[in-house]
C-alpha positions as CSV (number, residue, x, y, z in Angstrom):
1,X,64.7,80.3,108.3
2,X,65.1,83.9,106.4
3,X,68.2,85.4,106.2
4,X,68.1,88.9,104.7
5,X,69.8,92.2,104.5
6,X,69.5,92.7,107.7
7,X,71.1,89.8,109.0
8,X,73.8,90.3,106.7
9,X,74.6,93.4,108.3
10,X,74.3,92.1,111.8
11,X,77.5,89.8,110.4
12,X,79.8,93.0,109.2
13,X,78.9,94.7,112.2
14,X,79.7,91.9,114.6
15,X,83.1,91.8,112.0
16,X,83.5,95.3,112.3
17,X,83.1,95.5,116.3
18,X,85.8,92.5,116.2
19,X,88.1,94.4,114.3
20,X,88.0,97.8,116.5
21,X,88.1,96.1,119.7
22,X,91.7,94.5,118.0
23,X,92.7,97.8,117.3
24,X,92.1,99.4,120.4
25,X,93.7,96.6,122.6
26,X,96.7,96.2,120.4
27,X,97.1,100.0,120.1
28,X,96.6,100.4,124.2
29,X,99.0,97.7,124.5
30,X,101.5,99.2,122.4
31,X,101.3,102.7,124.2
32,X,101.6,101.1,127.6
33,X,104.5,99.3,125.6
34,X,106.0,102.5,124.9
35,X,109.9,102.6,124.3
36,X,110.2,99.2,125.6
37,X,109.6,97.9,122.0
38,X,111.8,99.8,120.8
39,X,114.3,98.5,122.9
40,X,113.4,94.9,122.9
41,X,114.0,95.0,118.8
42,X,117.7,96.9,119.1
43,X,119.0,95.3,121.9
44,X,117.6,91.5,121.4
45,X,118.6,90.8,117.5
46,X,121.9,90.3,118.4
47,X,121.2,86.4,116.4
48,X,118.8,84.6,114.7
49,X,117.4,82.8,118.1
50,X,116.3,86.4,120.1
51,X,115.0,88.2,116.9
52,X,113.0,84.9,116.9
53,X,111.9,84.7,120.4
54,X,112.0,88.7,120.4
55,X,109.1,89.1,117.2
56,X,107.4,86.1,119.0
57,X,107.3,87.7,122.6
58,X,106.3,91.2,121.0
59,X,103.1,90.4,119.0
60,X,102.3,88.0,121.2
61,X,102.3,91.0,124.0
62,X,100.5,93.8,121.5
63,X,98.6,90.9,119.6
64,X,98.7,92.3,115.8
65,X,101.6,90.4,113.9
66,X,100.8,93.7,111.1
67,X,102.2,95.9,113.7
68,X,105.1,94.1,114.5
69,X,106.3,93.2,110.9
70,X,105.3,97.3,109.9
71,X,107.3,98.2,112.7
72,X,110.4,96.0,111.7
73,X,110.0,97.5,108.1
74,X,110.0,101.1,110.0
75,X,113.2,100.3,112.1
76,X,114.9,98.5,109.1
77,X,114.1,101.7,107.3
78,X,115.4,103.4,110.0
79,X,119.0,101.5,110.0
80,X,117.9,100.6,113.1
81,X,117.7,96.8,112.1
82,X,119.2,94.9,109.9
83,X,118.0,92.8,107.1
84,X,119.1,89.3,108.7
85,X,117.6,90.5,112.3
86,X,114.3,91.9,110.8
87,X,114.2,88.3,109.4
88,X,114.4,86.5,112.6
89,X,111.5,89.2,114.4
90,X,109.4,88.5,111.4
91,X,109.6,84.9,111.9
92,X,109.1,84.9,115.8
93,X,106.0,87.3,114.8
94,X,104.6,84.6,112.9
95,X,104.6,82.5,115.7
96,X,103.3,85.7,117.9
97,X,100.3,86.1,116.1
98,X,98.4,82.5,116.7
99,X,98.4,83.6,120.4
100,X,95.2,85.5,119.1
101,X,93.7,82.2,117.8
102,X,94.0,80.4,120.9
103,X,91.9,83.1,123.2
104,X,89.5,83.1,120.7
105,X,89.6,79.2,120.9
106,X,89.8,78.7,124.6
107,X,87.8,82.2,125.9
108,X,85.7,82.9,123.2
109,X,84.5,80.0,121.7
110,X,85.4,77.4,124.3
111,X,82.9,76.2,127.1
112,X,83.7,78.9,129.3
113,X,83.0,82.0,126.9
114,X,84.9,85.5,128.4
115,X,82.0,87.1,126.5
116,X,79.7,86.8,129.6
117,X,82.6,88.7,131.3
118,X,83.1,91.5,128.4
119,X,80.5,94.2,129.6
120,X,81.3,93.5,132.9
121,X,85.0,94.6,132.1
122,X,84.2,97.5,129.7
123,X,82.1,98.9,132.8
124,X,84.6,98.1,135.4
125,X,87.0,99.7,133.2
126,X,84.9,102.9,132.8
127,X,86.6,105.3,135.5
128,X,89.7,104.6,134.1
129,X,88.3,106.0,130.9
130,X,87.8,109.1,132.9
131,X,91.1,109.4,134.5
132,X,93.2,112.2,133.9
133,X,96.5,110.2,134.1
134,X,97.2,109.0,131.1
135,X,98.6,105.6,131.4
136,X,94.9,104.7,134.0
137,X,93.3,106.2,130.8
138,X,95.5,103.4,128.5
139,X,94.6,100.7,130.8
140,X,90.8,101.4,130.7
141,X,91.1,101.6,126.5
142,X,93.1,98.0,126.7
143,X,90.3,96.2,129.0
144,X,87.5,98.0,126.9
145,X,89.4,96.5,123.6
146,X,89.8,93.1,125.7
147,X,85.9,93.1,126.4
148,X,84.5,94.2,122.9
149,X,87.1,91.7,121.3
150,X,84.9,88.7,122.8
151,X,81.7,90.5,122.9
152,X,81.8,90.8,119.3
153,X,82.4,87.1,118.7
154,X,79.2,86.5,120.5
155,X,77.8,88.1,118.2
156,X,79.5,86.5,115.5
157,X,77.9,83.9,116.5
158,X,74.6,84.8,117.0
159,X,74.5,86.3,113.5
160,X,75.9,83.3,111.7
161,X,73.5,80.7,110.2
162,X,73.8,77.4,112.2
163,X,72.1,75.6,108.9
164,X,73.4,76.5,105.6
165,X,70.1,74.9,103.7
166,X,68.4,77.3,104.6
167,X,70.1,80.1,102.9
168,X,69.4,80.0,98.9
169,X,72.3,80.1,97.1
170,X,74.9,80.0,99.9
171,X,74.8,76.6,100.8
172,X,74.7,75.2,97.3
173,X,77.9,77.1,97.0
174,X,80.1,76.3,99.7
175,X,79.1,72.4,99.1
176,X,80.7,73.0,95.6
177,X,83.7,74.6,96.4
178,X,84.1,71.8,99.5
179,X,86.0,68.9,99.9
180,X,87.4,68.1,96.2
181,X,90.6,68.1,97.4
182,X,93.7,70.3,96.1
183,X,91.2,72.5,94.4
184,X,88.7,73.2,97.3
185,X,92.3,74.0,99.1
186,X,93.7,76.8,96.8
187,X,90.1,78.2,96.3
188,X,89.8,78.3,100.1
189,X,93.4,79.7,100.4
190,X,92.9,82.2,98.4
191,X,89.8,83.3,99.9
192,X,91.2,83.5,103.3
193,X,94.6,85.9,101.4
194,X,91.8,87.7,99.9
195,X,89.5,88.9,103.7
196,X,93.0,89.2,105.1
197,X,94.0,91.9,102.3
198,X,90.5,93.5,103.0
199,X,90.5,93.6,106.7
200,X,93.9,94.4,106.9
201,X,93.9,91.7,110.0
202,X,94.5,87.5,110.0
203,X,93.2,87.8,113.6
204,X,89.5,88.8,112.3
205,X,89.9,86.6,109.4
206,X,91.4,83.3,112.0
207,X,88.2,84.2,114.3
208,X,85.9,84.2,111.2
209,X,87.2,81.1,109.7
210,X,86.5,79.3,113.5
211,X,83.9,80.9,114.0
212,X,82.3,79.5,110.7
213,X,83.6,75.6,111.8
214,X,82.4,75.8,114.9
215,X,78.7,76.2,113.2
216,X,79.2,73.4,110.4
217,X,80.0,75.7,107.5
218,X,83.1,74.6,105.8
219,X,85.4,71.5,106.7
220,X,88.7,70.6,108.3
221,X,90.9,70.7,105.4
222,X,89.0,73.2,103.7
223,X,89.0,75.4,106.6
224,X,93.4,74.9,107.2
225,X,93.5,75.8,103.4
226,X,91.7,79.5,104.2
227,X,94.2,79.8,107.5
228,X,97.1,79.5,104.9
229,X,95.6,81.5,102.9
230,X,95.0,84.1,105.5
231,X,98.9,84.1,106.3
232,X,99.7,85.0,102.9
233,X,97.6,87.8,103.1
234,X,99.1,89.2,106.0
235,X,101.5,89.9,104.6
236,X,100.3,92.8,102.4
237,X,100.1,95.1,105.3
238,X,104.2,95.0,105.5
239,X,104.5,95.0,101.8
240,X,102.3,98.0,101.8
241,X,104.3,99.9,103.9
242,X,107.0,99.3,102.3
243,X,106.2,100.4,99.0
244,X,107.3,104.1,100.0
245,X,110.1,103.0,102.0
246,X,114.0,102.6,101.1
247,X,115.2,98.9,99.2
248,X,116.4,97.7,102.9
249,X,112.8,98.1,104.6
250,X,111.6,96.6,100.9
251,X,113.6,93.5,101.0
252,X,112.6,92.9,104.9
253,X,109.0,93.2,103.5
254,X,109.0,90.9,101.0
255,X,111.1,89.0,103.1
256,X,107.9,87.8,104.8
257,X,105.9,87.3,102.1
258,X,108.7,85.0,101.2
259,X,108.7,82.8,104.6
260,X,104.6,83.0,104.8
261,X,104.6,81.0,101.0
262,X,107.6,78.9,101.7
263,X,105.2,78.0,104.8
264,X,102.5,77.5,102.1
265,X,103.8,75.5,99.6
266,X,106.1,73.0,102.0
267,X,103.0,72.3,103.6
268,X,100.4,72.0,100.4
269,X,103.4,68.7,99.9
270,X,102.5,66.8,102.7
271,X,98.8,68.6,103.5
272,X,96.8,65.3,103.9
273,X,99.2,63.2,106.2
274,X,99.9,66.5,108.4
275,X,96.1,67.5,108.9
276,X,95.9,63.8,110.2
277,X,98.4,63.8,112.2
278,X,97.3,66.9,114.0
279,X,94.0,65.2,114.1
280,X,95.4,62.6,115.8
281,X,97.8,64.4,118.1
282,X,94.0,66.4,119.0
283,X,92.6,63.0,120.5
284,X,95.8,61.9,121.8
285,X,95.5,65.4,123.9
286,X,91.9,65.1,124.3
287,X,91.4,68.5,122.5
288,X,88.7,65.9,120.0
289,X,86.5,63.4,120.8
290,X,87.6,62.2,117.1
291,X,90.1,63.4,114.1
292,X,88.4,66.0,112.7
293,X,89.2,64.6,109.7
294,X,85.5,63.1,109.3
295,X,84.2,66.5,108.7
296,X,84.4,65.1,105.7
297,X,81.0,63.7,104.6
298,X,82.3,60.7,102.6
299,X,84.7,59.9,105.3
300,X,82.0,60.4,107.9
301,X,79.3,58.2,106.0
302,X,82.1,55.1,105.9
303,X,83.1,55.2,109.5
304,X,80.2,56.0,111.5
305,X,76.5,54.4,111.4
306,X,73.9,57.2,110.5
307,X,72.7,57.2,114.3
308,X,75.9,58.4,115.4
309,X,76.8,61.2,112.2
310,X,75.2,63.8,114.2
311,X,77.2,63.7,117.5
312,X,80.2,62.9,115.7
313,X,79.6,65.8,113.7
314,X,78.9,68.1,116.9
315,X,81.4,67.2,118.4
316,X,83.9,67.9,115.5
317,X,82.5,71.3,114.9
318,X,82.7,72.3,118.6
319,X,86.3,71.0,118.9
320,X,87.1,72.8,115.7
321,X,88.3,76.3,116.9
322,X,91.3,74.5,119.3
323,X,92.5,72.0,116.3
324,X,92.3,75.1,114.0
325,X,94.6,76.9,116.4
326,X,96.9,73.8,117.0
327,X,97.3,73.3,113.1
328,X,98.5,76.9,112.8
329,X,101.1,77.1,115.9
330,X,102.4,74.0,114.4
331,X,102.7,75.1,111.3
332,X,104.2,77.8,111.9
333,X,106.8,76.9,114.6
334,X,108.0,73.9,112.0
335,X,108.7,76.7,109.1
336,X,110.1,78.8,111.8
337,X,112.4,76.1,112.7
338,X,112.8,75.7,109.1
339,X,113.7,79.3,108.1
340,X,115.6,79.7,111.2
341,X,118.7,78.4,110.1
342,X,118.6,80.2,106.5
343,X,117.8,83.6,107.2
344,X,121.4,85.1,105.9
345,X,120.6,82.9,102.9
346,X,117.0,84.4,102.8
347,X,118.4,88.0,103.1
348,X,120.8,87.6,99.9
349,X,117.5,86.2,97.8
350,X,115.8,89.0,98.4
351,X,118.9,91.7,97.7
352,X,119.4,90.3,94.6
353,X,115.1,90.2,93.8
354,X,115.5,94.2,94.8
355,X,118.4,95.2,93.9
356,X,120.0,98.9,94.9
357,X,118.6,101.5,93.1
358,X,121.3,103.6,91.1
359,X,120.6,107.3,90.8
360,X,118.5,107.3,93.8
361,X,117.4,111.2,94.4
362,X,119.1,112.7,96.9
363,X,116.5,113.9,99.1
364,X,113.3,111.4,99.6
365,X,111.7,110.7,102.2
366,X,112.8,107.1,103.6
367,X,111.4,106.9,106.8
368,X,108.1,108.6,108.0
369,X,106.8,107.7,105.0
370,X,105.4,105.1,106.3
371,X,103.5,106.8,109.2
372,X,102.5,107.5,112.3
373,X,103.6,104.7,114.5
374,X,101.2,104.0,118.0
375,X,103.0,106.1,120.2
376,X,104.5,109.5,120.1
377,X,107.6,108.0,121.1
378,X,107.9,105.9,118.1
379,X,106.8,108.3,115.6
380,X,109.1,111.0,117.2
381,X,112.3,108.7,116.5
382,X,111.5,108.5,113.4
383,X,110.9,111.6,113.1
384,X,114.5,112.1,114.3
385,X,115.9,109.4,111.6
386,X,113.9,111.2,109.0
387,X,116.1,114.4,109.7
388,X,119.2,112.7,110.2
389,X,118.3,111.7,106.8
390,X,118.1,115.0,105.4
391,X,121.3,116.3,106.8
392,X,123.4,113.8,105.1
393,X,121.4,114.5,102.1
394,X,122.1,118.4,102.2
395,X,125.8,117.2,103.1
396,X,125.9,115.2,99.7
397,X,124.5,118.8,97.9
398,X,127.5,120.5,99.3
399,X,129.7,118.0,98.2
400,X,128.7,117.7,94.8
401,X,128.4,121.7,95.0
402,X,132.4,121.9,95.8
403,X,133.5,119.1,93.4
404,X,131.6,121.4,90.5
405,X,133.6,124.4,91.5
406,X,136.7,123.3,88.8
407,X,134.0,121.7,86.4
408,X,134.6,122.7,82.9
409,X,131.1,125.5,81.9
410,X,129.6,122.6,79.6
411,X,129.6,120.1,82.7
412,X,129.1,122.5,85.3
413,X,125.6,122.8,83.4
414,X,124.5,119.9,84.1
415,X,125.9,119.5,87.8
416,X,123.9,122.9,88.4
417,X,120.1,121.5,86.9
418,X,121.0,118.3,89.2
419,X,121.6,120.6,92.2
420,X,118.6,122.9,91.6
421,X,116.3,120.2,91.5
422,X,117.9,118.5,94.6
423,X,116.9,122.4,96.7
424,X,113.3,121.5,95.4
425,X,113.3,117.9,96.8
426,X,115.0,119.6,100.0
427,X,112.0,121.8,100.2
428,X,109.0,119.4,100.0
429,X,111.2,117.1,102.2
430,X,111.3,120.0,104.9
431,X,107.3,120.5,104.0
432,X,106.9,116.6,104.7
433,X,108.7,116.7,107.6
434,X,106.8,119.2,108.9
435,X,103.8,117.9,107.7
436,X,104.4,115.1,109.6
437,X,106.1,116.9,113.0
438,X,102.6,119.0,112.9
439,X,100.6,115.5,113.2
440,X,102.6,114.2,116.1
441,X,101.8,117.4,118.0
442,X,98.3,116.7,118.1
443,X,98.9,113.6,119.8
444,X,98.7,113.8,123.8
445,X,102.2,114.8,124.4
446,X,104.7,115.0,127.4
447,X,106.0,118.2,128.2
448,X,109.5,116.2,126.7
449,X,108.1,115.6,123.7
450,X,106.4,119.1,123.0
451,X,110.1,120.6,123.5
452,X,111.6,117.5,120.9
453,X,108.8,118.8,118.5
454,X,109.1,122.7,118.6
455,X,113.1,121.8,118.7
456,X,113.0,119.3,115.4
457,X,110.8,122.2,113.9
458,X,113.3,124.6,114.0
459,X,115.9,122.0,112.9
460,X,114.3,120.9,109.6
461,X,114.0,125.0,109.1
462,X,117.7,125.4,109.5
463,X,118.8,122.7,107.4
464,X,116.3,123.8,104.9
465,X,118.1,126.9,104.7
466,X,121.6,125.2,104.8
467,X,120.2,124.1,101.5
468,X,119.0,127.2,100.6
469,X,122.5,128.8,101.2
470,X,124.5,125.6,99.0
471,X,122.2,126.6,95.9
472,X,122.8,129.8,96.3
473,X,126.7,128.9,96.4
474,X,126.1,126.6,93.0
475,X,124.3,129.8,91.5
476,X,127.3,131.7,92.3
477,X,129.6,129.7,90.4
478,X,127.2,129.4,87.9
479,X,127.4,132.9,87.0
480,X,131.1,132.9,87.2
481,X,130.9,130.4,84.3
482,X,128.3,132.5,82.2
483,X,130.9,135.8,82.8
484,X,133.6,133.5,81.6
485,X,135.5,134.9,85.2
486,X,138.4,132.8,86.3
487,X,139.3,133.2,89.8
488,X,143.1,133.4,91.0
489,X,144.6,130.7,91.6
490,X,145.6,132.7,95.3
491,X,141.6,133.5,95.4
492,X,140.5,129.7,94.7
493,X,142.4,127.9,97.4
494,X,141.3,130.9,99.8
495,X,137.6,129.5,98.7
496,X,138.1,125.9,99.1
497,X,139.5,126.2,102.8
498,X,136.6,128.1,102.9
499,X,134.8,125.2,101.4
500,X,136.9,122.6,103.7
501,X,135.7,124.7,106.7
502,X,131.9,124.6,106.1
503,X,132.1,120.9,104.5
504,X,133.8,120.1,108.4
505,X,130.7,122.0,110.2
506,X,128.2,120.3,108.0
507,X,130.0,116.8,108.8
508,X,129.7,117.7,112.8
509,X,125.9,118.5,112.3
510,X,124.9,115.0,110.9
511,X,126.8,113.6,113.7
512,X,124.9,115.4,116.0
513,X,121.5,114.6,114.2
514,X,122.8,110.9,114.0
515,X,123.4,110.2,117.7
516,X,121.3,110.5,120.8
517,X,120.9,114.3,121.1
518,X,122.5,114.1,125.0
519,X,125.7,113.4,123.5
520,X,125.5,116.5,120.9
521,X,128.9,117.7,120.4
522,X,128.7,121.3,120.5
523,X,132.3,122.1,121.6
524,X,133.8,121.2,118.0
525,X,130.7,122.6,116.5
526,X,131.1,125.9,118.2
527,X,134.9,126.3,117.4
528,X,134.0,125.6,113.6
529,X,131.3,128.4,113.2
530,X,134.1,130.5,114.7
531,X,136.9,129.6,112.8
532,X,134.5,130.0,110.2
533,X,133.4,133.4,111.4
534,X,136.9,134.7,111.8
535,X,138.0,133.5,108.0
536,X,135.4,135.2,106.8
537,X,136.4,138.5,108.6
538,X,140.0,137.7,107.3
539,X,138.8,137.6,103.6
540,X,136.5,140.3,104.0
541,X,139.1,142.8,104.5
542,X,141.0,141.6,102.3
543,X,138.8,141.7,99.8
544,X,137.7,145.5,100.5
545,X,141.7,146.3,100.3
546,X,141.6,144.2,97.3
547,X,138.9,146.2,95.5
548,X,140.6,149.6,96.9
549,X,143.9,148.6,95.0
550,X,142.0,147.3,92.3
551,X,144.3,144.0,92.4
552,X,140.8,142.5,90.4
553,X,138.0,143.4,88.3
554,X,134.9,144.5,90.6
555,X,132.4,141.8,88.9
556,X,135.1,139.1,90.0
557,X,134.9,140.9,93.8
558,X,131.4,140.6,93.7
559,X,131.1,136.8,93.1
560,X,134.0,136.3,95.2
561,X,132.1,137.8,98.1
562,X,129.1,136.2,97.5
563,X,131.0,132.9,97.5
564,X,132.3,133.2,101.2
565,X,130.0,135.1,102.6
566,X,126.9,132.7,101.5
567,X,130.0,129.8,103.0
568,X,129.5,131.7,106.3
569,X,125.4,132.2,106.4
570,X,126.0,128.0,106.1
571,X,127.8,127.9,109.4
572,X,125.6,129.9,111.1
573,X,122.4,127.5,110.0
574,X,124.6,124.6,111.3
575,X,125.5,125.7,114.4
576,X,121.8,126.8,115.2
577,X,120.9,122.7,114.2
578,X,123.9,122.2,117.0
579,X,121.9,124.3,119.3
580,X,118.4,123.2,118.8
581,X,119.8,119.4,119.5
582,X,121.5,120.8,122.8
583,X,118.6,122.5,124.2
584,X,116.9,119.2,123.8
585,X,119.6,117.1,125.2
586,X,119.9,118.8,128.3
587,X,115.7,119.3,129.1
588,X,114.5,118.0,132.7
């Protein structure tokens, strides 16, 4: 039989097909999801047992364990979650995700194949292609995913080699690498954490790996080996996102890398007796005519007669796909039910592994970051966390702007390079932001969402220019240094209840970005922009009457005015981030 270039290709492609129709169910499922998610993760990690059964029930519903554990890392990111209850979804994910082995097992590979049924469900699911409602339209996506997901392991199949001889080079290979024990295991493991890294999905990499047993190509052990393997590598997706997220999404991250190798290396100690006793429990369950442990050929020459080799062999390789998928629930609900009972212990490791950064900058982007999430929804609250983000940062500017005010000039030097490179951070932050805002608009949005959009818009603009207005406070007192000008003691204290004023209206405004935007406080928000309104009239006057009596030197009145009136340009930036979150909380 020739195998060429060609054929080759048929394989990616089939791979390829697999790996969109994946993507397209789990990303319909996740839309038709919607907030629910969401919910599910806040409101069921109360303890280790529902973060469990909570991770489990998720990716078992939107079948990708990657977009649970990337979502955890989002919402730990977020403050959302916390490190011990991101732990317990990650290890109910783990569980989650062999739900994609078995229908692969039982529908796709089983003696009833649901590829004979996939393109009569992508055509039934045509018209709702074509609807104009959007959830019919998410449905019809879903069933098409459903129906190219087994379609393409028919093809898989088709385009796999039944008889590995016949392939130069190939075959001589794998019977190398096979069945000499712990080294055919790690080199098998790490082939399986290597096509996981590269697809970016154990569910194509799990199919592949039965899809190759069920034709002869590699053995029982061997095969287990590359489904640990895979499992490692799953973990990269997390990891990945998390490498541009904050050290509390970091440690949830390499949290699972953590559990997926303690999985590993707990069951590399007792690999042999466990494989047989999953053999066994196979026959006991009539999953196996026999213990696929005589996939092995020196096991398989011992026990059975050459007559018989061939059936037994059949009949291994066709029972492979539901042992494979028993092995790895097993697995993984025993290190679950490990794990389960250590996770606070789990979450210390990994603090003191990352530890919290010290002279973190100010404003960085902790959140989006890490992307769009499926839904508009999902990207939209993080959108939200990302600004909530940035208001306490601009908050921190002030405050290290205020506490500078009585710095000595040598110090003050310093404060001010730290403060003018924290408004250039605060600048590409509100660039990202937008960046980011501008993507989510070109999703298919709600009338809701467009309004939370061209609202959050205006929002980062407004804190943007809050701090705009703090530099320009820190420039100020810069120059009152450089003119050697010492204010009054009468004129200082006016400045810092100035200072106290706008600190109290900045304080109000992270609130308001910090909570749900129905419960925006606007009446203590309003009564601070005019208290700070009226204060300012109050030393404005003053200070005209001041300058008329010539009670101070006109340079001094000039920075003195500057100082307050830039204090007031803050509160009117705040309280129009007060009113951009109320005209979203009271929408219909």
């Amino acid at each position: 039989m020739d195998y060429g270039i060609f054929d080759v290709l048929k394989l990616i492609g089939s791979l390829g097909v697999f790996l969109y129709g994946m993507k397209l169910m789990s990303e319909s499922l996740q839309k038709l999801a919607g907030n629910k998610m969401r919910q599910i993760l806040t409101a069921m990690t109360s303890n280790r047992v529902t973060g469990v059964l909570t991770g489990l029930f998720i990716t078992a519903l939107i079948q990708s364990s990657s977009a649970t554990t990337v979502m955890v890392v989002s919402f730990v990111n977020a403050g959302l979650l916390d490190l011990v209850g991101s732990i317990g979804v990650i290890l109910g994910a783990n569980v989650g995700t062999t739900i994609t082995s078995w229908l692969v097992a039982v529908l796709g590979l089983g003696k009833f194949s649901m590829s004979d049924l996939a393109l009569p469900i992508i055509g039934c699911s045509l018209p709702l292609l074509f609807s104009q409602k959007r959830s019919r339209k998410t449905w019809g996506e879903m069933f098409v995913g459903f129906g190219l997901l087994f379609l393409a392991l028919r093809f898989l199949q088709e385009s796999m080699p039944t008889d590995l001889h016949t392939l130069p080079g190939v075959g001589e290979f794998i019977q190398k690498i096979s069945f000499l024990g712990f080294r055919s295991w790690m080199i098998f493991l790490l082939i399986g954490a290597g096509l996981t890294t590269i697809f970016q999905s154990s569910s194509a990499t799990v199919a592949l790996t039965l899809v190759m047993c069920s034709k002869g190509w590699i053995g029982y052990e061997d095969a287990a080996a590359m489904i640990m393997g895979e499992n490692i590598g799953t973990t990269i997706t997390a990891n990945l996102a998390a490498a541009v997220a904050n050290v509390q999404a970091k440690r949830a991250a390499l949290a699972h890398f953590i559990i997926n190798v303690f999985g590993v290396i707990w069951l590399f100690l007792i690999f042999t007796p466990f494989l047989n006793f999953i053999g066994d429990l196979c026959v006991t369950l009539h999953l196996s005519t026999y213990n696929p442990k005589f996939s092995d050929p020196k096991l398989l020459n011992e026990a059975f007669s050459p007559e018989a080799r061939a059936g037994v062999t059949a009949s291994i390789n066709a029972a492979m796909p539901l042992v494979l998928s028993l092995f790895n629930t097993l697995a993984k609900g025993i290190n679950v039910a490990i794990l389960i009972w250590f996770t606070e212990y789990l979450a210390r490791i990994v603090s003191r592994i990352i530890p919290p950064k010290k002279g973190e900058e100010t404003f960085t982007l902790k959140h989006i970051k890490i992307g769009l999430l499926s839904t508009p929804d999902a990207s939209l609250f993080q959108a939200k966390q990302e600004i909530s983000l940035y208001g306490q940062s601009t908050l921190e500017m002030f405050h290290k702007t205020i506490q500078a005010f009585d710095m000595p000039s040598g110090e003050y030097e310093k404060e001010f390079d730290y403060l003018q490179k924290m408004e250039d951070e605060s600048d590409q932050v509100e660039v990202e932001i937008a960046d980011y805002l501008t993507k989510v608009s070109e999703s298919r949005l709600t009338s809701e969402n467009s309004q939370r959009v061209r609202a959050m818009f205006k929002i980062v603009s407004e804190v943007e220019s809050v701090a705009d207005s703090i530099l320009n406070v820190a420039k100020a007192i810069y120059r009152r240094n450089e003119q050697k000008i010492t204010f009054p003691e009468e004129l200082s204290n006016k400045l810092k209840h100035m200072f106290a004023l706008v600190d109290e209206s900045i304080v109000v405004m992270c609130a308001n970005l910090a909570t749900e935007y129905t419960q925006v406080n606007a009446k203590k928000a309003y009564e601070l922009e005019q208290a700070i309104n009226d204060y300012r009239t109050i030393l404005k006057q003053e200070h005209l009457m001041a300058i008329e009596e010539k009670r101070y030197e006109y340079s001094m009145g000039i920075l003195y005015n500057d100082l307050f009136s830039e204090c007031e340009k803050i509160g009117d930036y705040t309280i129009n981030v007060t009113q951009a979150m109320k005209e979203i909380g009271h929408e219909e």
